[in-house]
C-alpha positions as CSV (number, residue, x, y, z in Angstrom):
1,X,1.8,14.9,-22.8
2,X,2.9,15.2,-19.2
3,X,0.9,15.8,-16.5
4,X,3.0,18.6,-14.6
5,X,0.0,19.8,-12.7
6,X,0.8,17.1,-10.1
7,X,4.3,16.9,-10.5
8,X,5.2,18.9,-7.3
9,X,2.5,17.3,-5.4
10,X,2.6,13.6,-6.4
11,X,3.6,10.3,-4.4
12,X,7.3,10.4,-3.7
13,X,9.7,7.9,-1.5
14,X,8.7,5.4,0.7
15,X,4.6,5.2,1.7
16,X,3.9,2.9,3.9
17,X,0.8,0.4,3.1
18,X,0.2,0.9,6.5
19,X,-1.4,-2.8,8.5
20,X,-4.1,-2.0,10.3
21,X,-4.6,-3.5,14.3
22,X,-7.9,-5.1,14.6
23,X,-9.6,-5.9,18.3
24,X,-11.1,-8.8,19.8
25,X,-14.6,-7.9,17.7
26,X,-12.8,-7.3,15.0
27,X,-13.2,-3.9,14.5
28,X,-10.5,-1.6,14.1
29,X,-8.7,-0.5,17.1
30,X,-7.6,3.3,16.2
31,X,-5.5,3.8,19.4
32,X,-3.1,1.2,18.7
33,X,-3.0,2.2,14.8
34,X,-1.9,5.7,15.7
35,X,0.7,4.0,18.2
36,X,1.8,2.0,14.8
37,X,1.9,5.2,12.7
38,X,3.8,7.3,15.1
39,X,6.5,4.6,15.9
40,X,7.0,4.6,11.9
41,X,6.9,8.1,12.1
42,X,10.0,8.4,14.8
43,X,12.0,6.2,12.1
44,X,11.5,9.1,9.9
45,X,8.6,7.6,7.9
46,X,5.3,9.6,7.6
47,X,3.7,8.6,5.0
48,X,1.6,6.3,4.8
49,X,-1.5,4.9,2.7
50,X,-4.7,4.0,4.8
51,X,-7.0,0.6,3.6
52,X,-4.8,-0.6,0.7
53,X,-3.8,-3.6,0.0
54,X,-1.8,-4.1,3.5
55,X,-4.8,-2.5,5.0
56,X,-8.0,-4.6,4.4
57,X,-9.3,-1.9,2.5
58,X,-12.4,-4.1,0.8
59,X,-13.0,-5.4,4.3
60,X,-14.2,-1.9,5.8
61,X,-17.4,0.4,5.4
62,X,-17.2,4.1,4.5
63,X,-18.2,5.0,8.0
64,X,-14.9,2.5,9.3
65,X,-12.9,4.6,6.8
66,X,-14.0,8.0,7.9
67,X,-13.7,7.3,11.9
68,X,-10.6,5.7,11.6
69,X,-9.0,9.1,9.3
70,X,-10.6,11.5,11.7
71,X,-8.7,9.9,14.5
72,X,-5.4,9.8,13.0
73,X,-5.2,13.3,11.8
74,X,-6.7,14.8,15.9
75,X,-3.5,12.9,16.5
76,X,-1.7,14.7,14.5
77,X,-1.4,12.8,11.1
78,X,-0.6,15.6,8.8
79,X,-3.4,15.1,5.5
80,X,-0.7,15.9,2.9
81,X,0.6,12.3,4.7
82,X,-1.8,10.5,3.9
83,X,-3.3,8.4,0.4
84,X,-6.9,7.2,1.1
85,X,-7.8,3.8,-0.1
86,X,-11.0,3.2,-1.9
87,X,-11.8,-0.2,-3.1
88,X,-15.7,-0.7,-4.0
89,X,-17.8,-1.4,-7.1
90,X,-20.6,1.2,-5.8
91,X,-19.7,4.5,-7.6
92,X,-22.3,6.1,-4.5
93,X,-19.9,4.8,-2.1
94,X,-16.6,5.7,-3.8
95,X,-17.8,9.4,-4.5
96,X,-19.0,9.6,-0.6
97,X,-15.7,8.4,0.7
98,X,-13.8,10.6,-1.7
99,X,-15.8,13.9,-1.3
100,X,-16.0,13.2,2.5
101,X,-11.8,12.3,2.7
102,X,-11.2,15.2,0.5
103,X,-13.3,17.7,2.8
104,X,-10.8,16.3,6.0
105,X,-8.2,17.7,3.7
106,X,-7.1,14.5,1.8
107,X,-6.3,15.1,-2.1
108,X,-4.5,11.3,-2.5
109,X,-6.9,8.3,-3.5
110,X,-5.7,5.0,-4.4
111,X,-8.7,3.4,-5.8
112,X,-9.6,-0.2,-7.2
113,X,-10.5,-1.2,-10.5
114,X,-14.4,-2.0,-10.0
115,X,-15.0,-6.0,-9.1
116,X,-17.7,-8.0,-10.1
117,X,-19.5,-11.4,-10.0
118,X,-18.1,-11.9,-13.6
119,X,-14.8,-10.2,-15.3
120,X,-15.7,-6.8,-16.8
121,X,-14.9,-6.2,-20.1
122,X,-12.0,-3.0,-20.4
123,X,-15.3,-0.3,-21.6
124,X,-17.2,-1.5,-18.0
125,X,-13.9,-0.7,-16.1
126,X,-12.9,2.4,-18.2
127,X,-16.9,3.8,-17.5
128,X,-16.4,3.3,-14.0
129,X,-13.7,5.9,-13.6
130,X,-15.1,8.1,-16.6
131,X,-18.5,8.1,-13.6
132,X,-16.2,8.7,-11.1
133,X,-13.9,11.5,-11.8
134,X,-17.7,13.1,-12.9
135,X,-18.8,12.5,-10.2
136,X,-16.4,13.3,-7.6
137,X,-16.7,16.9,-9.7
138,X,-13.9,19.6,-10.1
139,X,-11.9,19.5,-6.8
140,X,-8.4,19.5,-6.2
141,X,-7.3,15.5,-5.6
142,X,-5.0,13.3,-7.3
143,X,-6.3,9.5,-8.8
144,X,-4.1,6.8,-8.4
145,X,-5.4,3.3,-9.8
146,X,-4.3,0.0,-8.2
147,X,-3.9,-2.4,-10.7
148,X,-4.3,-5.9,-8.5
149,X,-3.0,-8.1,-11.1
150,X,-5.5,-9.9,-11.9
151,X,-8.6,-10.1,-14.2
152,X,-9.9,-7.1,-13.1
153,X,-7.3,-4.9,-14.1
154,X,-7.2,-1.9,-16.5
155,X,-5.5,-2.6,-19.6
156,X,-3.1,-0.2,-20.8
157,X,-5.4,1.1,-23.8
158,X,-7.8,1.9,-20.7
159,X,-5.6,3.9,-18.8
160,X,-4.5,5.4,-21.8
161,X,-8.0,6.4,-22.6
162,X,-8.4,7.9,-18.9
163,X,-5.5,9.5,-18.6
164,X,-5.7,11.1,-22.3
165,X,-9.4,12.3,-20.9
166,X,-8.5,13.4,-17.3
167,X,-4.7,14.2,-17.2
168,X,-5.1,16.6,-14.2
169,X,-6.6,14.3,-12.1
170,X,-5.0,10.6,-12.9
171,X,-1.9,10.9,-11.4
172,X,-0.5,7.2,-11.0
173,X,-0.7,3.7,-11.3
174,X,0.2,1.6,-7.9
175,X,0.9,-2.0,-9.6
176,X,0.5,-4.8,-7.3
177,X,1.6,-7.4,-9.5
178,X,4.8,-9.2,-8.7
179,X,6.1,-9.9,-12.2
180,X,8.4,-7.3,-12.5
181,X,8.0,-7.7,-16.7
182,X,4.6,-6.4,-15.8
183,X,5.7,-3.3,-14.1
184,X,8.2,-2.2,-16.8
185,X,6.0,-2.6,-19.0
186,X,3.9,0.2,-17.4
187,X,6.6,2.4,-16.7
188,X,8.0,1.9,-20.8
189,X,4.2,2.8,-22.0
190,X,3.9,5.6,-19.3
191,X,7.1,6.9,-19.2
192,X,6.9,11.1,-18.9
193,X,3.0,10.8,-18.6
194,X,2.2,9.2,-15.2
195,X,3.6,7.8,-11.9
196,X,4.2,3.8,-12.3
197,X,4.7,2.7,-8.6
198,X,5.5,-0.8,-7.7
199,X,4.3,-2.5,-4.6
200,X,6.1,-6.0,-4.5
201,X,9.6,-5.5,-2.8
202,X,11.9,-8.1,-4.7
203,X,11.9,-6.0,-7.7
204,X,12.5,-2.6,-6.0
205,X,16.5,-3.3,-6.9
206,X,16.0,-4.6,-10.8
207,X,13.0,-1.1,-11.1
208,X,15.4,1.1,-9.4
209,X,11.8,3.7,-8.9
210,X,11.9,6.9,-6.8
211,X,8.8,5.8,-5.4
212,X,6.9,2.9,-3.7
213,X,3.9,1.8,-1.9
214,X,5.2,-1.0,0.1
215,X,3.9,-3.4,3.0
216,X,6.9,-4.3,4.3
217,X,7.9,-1.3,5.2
218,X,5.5,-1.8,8.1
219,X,8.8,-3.4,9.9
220,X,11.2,-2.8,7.7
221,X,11.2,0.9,6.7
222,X,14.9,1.4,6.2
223,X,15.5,-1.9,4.7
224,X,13.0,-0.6,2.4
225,X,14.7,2.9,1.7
226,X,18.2,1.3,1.6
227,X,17.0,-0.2,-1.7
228,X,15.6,2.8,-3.4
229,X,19.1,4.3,-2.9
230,X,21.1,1.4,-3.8
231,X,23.5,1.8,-0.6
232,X,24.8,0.1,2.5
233,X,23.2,0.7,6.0
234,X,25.3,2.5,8.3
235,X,24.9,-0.2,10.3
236,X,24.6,-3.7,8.0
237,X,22.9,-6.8,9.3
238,X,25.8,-8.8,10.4
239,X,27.5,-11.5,13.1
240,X,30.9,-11.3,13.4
241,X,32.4,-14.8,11.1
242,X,28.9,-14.2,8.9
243,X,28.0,-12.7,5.2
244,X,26.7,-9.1,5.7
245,X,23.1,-9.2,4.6
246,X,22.4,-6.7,2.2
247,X,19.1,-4.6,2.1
248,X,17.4,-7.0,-1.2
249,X,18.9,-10.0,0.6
250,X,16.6,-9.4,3.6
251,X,13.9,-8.5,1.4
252,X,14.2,-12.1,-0.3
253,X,14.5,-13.5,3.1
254,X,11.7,-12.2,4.2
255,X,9.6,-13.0,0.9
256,X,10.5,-16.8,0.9
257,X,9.2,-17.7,4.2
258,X,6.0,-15.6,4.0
259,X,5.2,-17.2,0.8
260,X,3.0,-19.9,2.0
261,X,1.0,-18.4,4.3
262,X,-1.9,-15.7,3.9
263,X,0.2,-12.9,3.4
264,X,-1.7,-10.4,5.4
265,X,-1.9,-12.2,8.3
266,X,1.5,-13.4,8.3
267,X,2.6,-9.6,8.7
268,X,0.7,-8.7,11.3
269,X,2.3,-11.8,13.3
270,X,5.2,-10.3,12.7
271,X,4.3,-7.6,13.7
272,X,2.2,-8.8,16.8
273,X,6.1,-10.4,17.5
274,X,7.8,-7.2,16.9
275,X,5.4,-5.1,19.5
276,X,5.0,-8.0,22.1
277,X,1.4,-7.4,21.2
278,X,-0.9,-10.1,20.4
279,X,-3.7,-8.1,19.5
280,X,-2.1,-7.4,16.0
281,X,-2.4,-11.1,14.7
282,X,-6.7,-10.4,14.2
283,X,-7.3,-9.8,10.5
284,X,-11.1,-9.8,9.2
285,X,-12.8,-12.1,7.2
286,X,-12.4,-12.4,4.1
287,X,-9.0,-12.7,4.5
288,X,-7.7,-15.4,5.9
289,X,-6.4,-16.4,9.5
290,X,-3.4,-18.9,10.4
291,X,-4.0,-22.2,12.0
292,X,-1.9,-22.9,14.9
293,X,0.8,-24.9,13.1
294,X,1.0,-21.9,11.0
295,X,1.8,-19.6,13.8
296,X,3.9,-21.8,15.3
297,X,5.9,-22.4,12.3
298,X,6.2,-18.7,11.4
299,X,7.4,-17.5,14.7
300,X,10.8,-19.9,14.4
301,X,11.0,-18.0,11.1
302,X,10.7,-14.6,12.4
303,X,13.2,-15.4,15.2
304,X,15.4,-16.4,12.3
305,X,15.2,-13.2,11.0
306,X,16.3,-11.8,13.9
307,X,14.6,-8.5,13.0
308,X,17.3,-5.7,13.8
309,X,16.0,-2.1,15.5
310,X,17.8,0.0,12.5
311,X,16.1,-2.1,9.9
């Protein structure tokens, strides 16, 4: 069975797991986010998901959530451009920032697998979507689940089981997990029936998908679509007497030296370097900030990478 009642309307291309800029407090600073969004946006990018992975999403209340959409879309954030995060184990809190998303014109929700103080067995996991697509009730949006890649995951029987039940609404599954032997295996037991979308960028070339969720397309959006297309840049990353660098090849550049640090705040120094903007290296606790030998170490790399304007 295929779901074709999404097939027009589902995740296509390039969205952006759009970082989000944090101030001084630590609270979400919405002017510079939009600034973020629309720079992307004048590369030709415009979508983008909001609290994902890239985003913090865990890290901020419904009320952060709502504030933070509203602002984006009275500057002029279309809402078919958008995919709302929702990671939280309360089903009153996912239905709320659903329902609430969905009356600001959202119909794209990437939500997380429930967490929990000890690892849920698959019926716990599978009840708490059966809850919320009740719950939520009969309105036009599109489920995406965001399999983490870890113990609290969805197995496939699950997913199965959902989608079997609610094929109008489960539209996708966004896999997080870097093994790419873990994101075929998806796309070969979902093949026809729904979206498998990969997150980690190193396997884009070996998946070949149509469609992503990726991070790094924060600062490197056409690296990113390059990829997907399997072609050259018009303009390659190259020094004359130097190996052309081609779009995977930054992509593994970039990966290797970002391994060892917390990944989300090593992007947003990267970013904080890319804008001249030092404001964009706060993330919020829980996740983790870098030490000063950290930073310092980091920045020689991103000099090294020598991040080009077309990329």
């Amino acid at each position: 069975m295929t779901n074709t009642a999404n097939t027009e309307s589902s995740l296509h291309g390039v969205w952006i797991d759009a970082l989000v800029p944090l101030n001084a407090e630590l609270n979400i600073d919405e002017l510079r986010l939009v600034s973020h969004l629309r720079n992307l946006s004048a590369k030709g990018f415009e979508k983008f998901v909001l609290f994902g992975y890239g985003g913090e999403g865990a890290s901020f209340s419904i009320q952060e959530k709502l504030s933070t959409l509203k602002h984006v879309m009275a500057e002029g954030v279309e809402p078919g451009h958008l995919c709302m995060g929702v990671s939280t184990s309360a089903l009153p809190d996912a239905v709320s920032l659903i329902c609430q998303s969905h009356d600001k014109g959202i119909k794209r929700f990437l939500i997380c697998p429930p967490l929990h103080y000890q690892s849920l067995v698959s019926r716990g996991a599978t009840d708490y979507f059966e809850q919320l697509i009740r719950r939520v009730g009969p309105i036009d949006w599109q489920l995406y689940i965001h399999q983490l890649g870890g113990t609290a995951d969805l197995p496939e029987a699950s997913l199965a089981e959902l989608f079997q039940s609610h094929s109008q609404v489960f539209s996708g599954i966004v896999d997080q997990d870097s093994h790419i032997n873990h994101t075929m295996d998806l796309m070969k037991s979902f093949s026809g029936r729904v979206q498998v979308i990969p997150t980690h960028e190193p396997n884009y070339k070996g998946l070949k998908p149509q469609t992503v969720v990726s991070v790094m397309a924060n600062f490197i959006p056409n690296v990113v679509t390059h990829i997907l297309a399997n072609d050259m840049p018009p303009q390659a990353t190259k020094t004359a007497g130097m190996k052309i660098r081609l779009p995977d090849e930054r992509v593994l550049e970039l990966e290797k030296f970002l391994a060892d640090y917390p990944a989300i705040a090593a992007m947003k120094l990267m970013l904080a370097q890319h804008y001249r903007q030092a404001e964009w290296e706060f993330v919020r606790p829980p996740q983790a900030s870098l030490g000063k030998e950290a930073k310092e170490s980091l920045m020689k790399a991103f000099k090294s990478f020598n991040l080009a304007a077309n990329e």
